[in-house]
C-alpha positions as CSV (number, residue, x, y, z in Angstrom):
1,X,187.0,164.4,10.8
2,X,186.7,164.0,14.5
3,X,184.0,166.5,16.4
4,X,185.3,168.3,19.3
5,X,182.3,168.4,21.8
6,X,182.8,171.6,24.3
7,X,182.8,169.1,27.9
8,X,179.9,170.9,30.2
9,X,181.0,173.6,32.9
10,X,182.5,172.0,35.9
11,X,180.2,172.9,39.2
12,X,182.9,174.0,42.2
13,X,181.6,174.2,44.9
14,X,182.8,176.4,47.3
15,X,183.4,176.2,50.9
16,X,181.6,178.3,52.9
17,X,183.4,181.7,53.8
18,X,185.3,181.6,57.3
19,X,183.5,183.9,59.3
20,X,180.1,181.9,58.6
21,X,182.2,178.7,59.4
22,X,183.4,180.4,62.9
23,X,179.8,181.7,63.1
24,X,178.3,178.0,62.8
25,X,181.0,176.7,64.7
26,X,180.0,178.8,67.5
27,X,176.5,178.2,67.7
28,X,176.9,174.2,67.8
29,X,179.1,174.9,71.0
30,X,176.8,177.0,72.3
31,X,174.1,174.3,71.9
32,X,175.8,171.7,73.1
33,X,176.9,173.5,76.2
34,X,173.4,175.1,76.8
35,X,173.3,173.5,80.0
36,X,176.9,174.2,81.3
37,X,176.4,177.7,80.0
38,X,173.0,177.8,82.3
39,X,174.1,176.7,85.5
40,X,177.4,179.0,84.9
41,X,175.4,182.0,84.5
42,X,173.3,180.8,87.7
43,X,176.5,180.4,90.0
44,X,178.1,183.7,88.7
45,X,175.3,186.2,88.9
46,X,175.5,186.5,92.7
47,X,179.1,186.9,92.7
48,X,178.8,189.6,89.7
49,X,176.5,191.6,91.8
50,X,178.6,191.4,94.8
51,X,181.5,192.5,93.5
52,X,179.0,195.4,91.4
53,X,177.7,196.5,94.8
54,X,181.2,196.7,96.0
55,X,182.0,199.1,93.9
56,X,178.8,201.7,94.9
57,X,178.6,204.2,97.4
58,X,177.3,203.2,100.6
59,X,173.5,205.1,99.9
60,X,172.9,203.2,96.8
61,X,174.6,200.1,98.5
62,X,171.2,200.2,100.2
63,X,168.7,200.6,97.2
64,X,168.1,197.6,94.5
65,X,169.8,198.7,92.2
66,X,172.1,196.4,90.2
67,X,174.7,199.0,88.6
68,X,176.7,201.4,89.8
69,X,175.9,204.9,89.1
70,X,179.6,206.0,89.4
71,X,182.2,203.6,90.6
72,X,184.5,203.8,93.3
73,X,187.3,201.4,93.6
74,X,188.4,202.9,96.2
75,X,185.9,201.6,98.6
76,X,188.8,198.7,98.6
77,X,191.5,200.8,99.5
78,X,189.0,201.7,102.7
79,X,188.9,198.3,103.7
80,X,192.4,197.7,104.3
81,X,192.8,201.5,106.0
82,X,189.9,200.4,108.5
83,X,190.8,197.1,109.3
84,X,193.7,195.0,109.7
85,X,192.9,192.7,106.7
86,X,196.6,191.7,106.0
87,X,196.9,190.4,109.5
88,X,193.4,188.2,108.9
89,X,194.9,186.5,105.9
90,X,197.7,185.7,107.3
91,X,196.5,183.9,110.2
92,X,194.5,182.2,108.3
93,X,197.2,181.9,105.4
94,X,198.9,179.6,108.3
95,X,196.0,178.1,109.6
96,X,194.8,176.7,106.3
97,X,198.2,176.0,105.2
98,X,199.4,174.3,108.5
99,X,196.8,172.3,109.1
100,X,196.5,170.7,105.4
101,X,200.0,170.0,105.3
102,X,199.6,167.8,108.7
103,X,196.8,166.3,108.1
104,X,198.2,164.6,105.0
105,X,201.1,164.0,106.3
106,X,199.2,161.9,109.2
107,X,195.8,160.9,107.1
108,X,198.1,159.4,104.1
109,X,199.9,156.5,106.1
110,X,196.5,156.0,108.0
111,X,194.6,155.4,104.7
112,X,197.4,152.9,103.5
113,X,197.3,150.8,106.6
114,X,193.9,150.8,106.3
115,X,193.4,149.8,102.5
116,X,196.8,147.9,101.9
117,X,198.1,145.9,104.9
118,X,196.4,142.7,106.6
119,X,196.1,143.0,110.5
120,X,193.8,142.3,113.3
121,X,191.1,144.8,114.0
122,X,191.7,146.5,110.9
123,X,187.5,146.9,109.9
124,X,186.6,147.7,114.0
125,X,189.2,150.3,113.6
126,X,187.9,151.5,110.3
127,X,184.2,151.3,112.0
128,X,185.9,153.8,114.7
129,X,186.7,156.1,112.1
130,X,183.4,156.3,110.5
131,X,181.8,157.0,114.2
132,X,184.2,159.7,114.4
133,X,182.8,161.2,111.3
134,X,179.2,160.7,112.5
135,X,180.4,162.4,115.7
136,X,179.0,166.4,115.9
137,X,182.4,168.6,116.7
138,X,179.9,170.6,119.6
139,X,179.8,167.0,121.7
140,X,183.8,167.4,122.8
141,X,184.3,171.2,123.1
142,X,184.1,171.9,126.9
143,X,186.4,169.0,127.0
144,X,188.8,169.8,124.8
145,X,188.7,173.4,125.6
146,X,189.4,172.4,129.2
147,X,192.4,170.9,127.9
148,X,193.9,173.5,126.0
149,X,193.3,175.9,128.5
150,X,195.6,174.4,131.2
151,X,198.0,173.9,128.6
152,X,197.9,177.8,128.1
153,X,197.3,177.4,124.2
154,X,193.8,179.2,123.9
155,X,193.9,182.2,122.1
156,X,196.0,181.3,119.8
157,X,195.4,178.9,116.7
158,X,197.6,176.0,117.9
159,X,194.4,174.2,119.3
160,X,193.1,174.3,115.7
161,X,196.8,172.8,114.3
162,X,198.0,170.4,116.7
163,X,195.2,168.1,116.2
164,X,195.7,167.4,112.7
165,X,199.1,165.7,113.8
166,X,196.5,163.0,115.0
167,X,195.0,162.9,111.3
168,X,191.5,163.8,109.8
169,X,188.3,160.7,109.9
170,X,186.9,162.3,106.9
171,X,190.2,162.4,105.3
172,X,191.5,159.3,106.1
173,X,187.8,157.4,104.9
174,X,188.3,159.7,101.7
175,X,191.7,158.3,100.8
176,X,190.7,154.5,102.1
177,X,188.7,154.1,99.7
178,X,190.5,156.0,96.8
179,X,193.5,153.8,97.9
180,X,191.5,150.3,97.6
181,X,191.5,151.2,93.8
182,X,194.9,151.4,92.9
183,X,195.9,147.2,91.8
184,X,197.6,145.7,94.6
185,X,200.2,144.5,91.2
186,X,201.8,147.6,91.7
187,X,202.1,147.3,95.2
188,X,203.8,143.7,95.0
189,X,205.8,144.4,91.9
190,X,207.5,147.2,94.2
191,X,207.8,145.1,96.9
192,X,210.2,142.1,95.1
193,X,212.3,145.2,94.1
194,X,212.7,145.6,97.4
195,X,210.8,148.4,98.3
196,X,209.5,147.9,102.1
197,X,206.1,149.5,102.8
198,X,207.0,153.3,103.7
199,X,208.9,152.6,100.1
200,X,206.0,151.4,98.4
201,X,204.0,154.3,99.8
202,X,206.2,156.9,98.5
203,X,207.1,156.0,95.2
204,X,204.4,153.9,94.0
205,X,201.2,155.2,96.5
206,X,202.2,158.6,96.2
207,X,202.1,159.2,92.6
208,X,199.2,157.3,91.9
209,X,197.4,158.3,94.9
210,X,197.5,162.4,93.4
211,X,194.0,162.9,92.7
212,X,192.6,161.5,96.1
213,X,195.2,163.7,97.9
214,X,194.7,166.7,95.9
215,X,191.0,166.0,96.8
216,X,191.4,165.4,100.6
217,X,193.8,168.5,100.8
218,X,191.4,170.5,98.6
219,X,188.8,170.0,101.5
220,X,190.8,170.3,104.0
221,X,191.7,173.9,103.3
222,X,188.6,175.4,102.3
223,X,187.1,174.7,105.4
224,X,190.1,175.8,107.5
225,X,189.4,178.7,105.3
226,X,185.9,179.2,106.0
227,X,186.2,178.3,109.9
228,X,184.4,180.3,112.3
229,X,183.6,178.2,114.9
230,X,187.4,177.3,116.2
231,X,188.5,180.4,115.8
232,X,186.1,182.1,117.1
233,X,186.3,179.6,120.6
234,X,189.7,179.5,121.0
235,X,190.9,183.1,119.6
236,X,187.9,185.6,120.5
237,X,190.0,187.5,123.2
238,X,192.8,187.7,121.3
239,X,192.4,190.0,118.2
240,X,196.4,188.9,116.8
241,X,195.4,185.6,115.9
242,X,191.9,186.7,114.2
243,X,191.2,184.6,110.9
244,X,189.5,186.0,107.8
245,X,186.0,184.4,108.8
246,X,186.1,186.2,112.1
247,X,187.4,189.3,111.2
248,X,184.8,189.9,108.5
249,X,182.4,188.7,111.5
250,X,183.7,191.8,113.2
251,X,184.0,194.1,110.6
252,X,180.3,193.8,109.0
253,X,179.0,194.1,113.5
254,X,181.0,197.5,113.3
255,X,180.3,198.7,109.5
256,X,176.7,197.3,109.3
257,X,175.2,200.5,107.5
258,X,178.5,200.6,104.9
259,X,177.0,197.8,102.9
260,X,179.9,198.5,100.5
261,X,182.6,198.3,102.5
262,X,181.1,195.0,103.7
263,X,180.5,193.2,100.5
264,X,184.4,194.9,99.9
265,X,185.8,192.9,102.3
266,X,183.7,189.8,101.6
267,X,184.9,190.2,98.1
268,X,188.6,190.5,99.0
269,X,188.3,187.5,101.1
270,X,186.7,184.8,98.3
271,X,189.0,186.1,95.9
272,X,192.1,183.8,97.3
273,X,189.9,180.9,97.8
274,X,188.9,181.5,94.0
275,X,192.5,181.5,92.7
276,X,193.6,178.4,94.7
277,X,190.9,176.6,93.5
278,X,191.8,177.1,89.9
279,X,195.1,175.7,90.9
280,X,193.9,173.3,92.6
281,X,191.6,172.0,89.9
282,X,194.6,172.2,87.4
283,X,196.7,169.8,89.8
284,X,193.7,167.6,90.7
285,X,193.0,167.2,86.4
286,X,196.7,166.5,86.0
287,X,197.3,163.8,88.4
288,X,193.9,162.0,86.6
289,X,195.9,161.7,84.1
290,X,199.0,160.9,85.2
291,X,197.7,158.0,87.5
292,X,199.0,154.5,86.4
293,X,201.7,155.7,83.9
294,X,204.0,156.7,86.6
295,X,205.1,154.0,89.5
């Protein structure tokens, strides 16, 4: 007769329930981005309170307090009714725009030259770039000014554009050296193709070279977009070709005591810069990743 022993209780254990997972989850992030979450919460506080004093009334705009004891959204509506806001951003729309758009298109065959092809001179003319860098914008302004004068161009933003046909020192030292990376394998592989060098620039440079352009272009516009000095030398009289910078210049002289209104307007101005750096970032990330897989 065989005994039947009764086998001992399996132990199962269970899986902890899903929200605690999530719960734990969370916290690790958290910890492990304590920093980034720090110096996040640093940056943002000042532009949480501007766009929170923005929305109070022009007394309490005055007081220290940090919320709003009623809101009023409209205090944006004012801003365009008292000033010509559209007008300012699209001046500067153009300015920003135009300007990136030919420096690249003169800064991107100077930094090839300058990294890629072998000629005489080609360091002392580098050196001549960097002293251009090291060279303070105030040292040539009479001159230039001068210049643009008896050509009839001052107020108006063409003595701001036309330059950038000539390219940019920063620029062009900023995609030198981001060019001297790129293996010069590519380079010669396109070349027994038969690619000459304006060729090889565009479709091998090019592609490869995205994160360096996106870069120098990425400067380039932001402080086109945050210029106050040119405009303000070479289109104070003229209140039509008024950028952003100096038309919020303007506009917080006139409305000093309507704190609201002011931090309105300087609100409605960062905003753009804010989404086409997202952008920006997005296309900068993406060509990172593309670089080397397409040639």
């Amino acid at each position: 007769m065989t005994a039947v022993l009764d086998a001992p209780p399996t132990v199962v254990n269970r899986p902890p329930s899903t929200r605690k997972a999530r719960r734990e989850n969370r916290l690790v992030w958290i910890a492990r981005h304590s920093i980034a979450i720090a110096l996040a919460i640093m940056f943002l506080t000042p532009v949480v309170y501007l766009v929170l004093i923005s929305l109070m009334t022009s007394n309490q705009a005055l007081t220290s307090d940090y919320w709003p004891n009623s809101w009023h959204p409209e205090n944006y509506v004012r801003v365009f009714q008292v000033t010509p806001l559209p007008r300012y951003l699209l001046n500067t729309l153009l300015y920003a725009v135009t300007a990136t758009a030919l420096m690249l298109l003169s800064s991107v065959p100077a930094a090839y030259a300058l990294a890629k092809l072998r000629f005489r001179g080609r360091n002392a003319l580098f050196l001549v770039i960097i002293c251009v860098m090291m060279l303070p914008p105030q040292v040539v302004t009479v001159p230039l000014y001068l210049m643009w004068a008896r050509y009839g161009l001052t107020g108006s933003l063409w003595p701001l554009v036309v330059p950038m046909l000539f390219g940019d020192a920063f620029a062009i030292f900023l995609l030198r050296q981001f060019l001297l990376t790129i293996p010069q394998e590519y380079l010669d592989a396109a070349k027994v193709d038969g690619c000459g060098e304006w060729g090889t620039l565009i479709r091998v440079v090019l592609p490869m070279a995205r994160p360096g352009i996106a870069a120098a272009g990425l400067f380039q516009f932001f402080y086109c977009w945050n210029d106050y000095y040119g405009p303000l030398l070479y289109t104070s009289e003229n209140e039509q070709a008024w950028t952003l910078s100096l038309g919020l210049a303007s506009f917080h002289s006139v409305h000093h005591v309507d704190w609201n209104l002011v931090i309105a307007a300087t609100v409605l101005t960062m905003a753009p810069i804010v989404v086409v750096f997202f952008f920006a970032q997005r296309a900068f990330v993406q060509g990172v990743t593309l670089t080397g897989v397409k040639g």
